[in-house]
TORPA-4810 file (N, C-alpha, C, O; in nm, 3 decimals):
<nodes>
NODE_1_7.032_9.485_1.321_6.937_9.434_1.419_6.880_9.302_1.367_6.826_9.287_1.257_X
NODE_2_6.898_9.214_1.452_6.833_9.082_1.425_6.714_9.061_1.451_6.696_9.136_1.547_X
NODE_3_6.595_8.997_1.426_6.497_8.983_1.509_6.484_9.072_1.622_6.449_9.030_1.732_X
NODE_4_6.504_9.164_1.605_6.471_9.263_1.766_6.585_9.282_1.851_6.591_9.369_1.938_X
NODE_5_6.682_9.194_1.823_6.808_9.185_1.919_6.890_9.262_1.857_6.877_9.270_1.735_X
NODE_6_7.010_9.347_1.931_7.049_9.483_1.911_7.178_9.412_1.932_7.190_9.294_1.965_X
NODE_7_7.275_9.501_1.908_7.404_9.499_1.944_7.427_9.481_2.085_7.484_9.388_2.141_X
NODE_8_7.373_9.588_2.136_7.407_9.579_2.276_7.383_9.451_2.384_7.445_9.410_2.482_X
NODE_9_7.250_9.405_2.305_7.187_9.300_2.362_7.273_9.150_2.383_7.297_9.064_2.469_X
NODE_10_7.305_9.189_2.220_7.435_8.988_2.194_7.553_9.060_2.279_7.591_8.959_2.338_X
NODE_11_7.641_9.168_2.330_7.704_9.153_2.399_7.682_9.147_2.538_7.768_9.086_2.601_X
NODE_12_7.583_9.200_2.604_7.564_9.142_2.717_7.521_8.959_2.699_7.580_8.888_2.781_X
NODE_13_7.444_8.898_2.617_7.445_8.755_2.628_7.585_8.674_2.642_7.614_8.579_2.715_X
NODE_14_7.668_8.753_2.537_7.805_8.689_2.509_7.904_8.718_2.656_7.972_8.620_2.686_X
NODE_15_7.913_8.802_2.718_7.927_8.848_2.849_7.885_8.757_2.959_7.969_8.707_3.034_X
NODE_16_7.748_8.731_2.972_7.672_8.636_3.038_7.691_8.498_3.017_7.686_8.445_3.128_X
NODE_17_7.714_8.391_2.905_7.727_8.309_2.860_7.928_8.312_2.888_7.977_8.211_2.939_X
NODE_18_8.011_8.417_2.855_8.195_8.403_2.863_8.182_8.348_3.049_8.269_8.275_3.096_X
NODE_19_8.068_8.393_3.131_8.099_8.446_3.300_8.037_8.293_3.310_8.098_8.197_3.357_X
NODE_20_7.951_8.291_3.276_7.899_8.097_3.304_7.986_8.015_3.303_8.025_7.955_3.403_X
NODE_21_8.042_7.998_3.157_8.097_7.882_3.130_8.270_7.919_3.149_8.351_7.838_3.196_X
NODE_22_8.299_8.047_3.106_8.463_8.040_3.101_8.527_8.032_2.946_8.513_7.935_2.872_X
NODE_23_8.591_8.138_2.918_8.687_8.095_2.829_8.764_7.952_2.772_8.805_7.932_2.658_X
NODE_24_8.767_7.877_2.869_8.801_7.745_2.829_8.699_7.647_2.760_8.731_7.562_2.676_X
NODE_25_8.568_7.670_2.807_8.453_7.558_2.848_8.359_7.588_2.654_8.304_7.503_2.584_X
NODE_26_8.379_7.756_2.624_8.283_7.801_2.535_8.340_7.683_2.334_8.259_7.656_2.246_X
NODE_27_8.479_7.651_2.334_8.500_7.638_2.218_8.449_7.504_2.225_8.375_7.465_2.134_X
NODE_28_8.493_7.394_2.368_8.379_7.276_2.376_8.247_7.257_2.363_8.211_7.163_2.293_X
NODE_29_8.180_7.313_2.406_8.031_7.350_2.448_7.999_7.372_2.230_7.926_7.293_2.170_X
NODE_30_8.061_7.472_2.167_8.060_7.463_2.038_8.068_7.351_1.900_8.013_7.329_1.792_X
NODE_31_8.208_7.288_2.013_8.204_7.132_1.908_8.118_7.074_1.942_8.058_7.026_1.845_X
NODE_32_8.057_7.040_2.072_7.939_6.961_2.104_7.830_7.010_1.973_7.830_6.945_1.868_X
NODE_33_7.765_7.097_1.988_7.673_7.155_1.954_7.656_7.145_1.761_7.555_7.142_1.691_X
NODE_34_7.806_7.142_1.721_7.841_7.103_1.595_7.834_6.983_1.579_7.756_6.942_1.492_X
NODE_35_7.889_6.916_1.634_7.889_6.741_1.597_7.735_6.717_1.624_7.681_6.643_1.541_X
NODE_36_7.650_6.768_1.731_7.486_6.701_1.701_7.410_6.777_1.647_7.290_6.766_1.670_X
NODE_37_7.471_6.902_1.533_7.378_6.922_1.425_7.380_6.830_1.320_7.293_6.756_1.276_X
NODE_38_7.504_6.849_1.284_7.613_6.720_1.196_7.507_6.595_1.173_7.465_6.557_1.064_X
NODE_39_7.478_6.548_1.287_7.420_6.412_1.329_7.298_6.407_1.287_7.242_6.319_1.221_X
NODE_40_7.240_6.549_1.346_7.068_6.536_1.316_7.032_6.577_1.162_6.931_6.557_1.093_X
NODE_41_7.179_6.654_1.132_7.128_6.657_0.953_7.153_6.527_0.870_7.099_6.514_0.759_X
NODE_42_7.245_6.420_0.928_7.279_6.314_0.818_7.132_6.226_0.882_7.094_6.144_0.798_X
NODE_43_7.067_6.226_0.977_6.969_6.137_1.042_6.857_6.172_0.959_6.802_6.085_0.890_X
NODE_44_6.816_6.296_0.960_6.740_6.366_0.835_6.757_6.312_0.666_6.669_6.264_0.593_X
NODE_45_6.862_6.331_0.644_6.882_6.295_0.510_6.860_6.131_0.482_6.807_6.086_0.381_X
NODE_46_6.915_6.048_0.599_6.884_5.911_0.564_6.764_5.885_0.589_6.739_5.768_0.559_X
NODE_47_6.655_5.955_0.640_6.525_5.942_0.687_6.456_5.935_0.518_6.400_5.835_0.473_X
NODE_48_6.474_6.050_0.452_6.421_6.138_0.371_6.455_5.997_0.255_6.363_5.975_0.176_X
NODE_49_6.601_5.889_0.241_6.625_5.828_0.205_6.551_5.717_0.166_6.516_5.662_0.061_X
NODE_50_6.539_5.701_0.295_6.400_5.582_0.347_6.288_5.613_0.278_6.249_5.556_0.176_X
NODE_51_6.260_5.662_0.309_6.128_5.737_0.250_6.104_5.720_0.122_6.008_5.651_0.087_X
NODE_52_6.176_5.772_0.043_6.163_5.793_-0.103_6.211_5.687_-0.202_6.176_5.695_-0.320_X
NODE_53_6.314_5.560_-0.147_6.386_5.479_-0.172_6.280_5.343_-0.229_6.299_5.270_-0.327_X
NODE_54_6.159_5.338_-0.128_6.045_5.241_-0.183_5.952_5.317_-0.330_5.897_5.257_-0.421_X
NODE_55_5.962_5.472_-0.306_5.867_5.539_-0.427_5.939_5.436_-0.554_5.889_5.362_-0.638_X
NODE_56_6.051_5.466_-0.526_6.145_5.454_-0.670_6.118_5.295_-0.705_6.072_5.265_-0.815_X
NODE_57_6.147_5.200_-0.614_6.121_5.098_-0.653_6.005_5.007_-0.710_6.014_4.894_-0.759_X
NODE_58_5.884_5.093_-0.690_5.747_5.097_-0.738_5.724_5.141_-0.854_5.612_5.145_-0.906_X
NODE_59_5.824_5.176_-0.902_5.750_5.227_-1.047_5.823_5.117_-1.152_5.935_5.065_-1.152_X
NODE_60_5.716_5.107_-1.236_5.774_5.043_-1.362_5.941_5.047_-1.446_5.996_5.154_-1.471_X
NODE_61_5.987_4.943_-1.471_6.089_4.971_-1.573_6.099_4.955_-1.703_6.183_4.869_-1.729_X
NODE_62_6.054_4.999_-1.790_6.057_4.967_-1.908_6.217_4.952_-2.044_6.274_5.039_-2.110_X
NODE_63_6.236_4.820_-2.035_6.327_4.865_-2.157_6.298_4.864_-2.287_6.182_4.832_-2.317_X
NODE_64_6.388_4.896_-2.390_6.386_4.918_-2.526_6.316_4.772_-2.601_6.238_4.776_-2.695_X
NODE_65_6.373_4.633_-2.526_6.353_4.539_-2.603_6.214_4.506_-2.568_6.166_4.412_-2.632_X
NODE_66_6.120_4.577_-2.458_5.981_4.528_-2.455_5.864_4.600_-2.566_5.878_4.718_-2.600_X
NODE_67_5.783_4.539_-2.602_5.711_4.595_-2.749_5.539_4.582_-2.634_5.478_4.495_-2.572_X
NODE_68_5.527_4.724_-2.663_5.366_4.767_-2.596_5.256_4.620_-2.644_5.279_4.555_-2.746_X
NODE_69_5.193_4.603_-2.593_5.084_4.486_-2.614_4.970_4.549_-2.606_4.931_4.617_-2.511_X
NODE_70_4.888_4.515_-2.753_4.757_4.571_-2.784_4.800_4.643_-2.905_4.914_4.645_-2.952_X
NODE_71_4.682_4.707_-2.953_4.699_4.835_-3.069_4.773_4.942_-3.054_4.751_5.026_-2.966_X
NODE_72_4.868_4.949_-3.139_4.933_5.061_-3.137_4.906_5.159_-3.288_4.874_5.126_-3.402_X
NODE_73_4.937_5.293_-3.224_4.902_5.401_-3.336_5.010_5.392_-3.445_5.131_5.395_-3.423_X
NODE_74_4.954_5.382_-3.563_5.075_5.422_-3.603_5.067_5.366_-3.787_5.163_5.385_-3.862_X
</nodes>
């Protein structure tokens, strides 16, 4: 049982949904539905890209050949 939904229940949907669209129409209707998850997850990820792409460039770089200025411990 899924969320409340029973066996019996997804085959009458799947029943209801085969009588709508047709055996032919259901494996299209699927690639659609695949290709604009596809889409909205790479749109997501380059968002998330954006986003985080200025953090990085804000922070300091320090290399080996720079020597701290002021008192050091030691």
């Amino acid at each position: 049982m899924i969320g409340g939904i029973g066996i019996q229940e997804l085959l009458l949907l799947f029943l209801v949904v085969l009588l709508l669209f047709g055996a032919k129409r259901i494996p299209e209707i699927a690639q659609g539905m695949g290709k604009g998850i596809r889409e909205f997850k790479k749109a997501m990820h380059d968002a998330k890209n954006e986003i985080e792409k200025p953090i990085e460039d804000e922070k300091p770089k320090i290399t080996k050949d720079e020597k701290p200025e002021g008192p050091t411990q030691g």
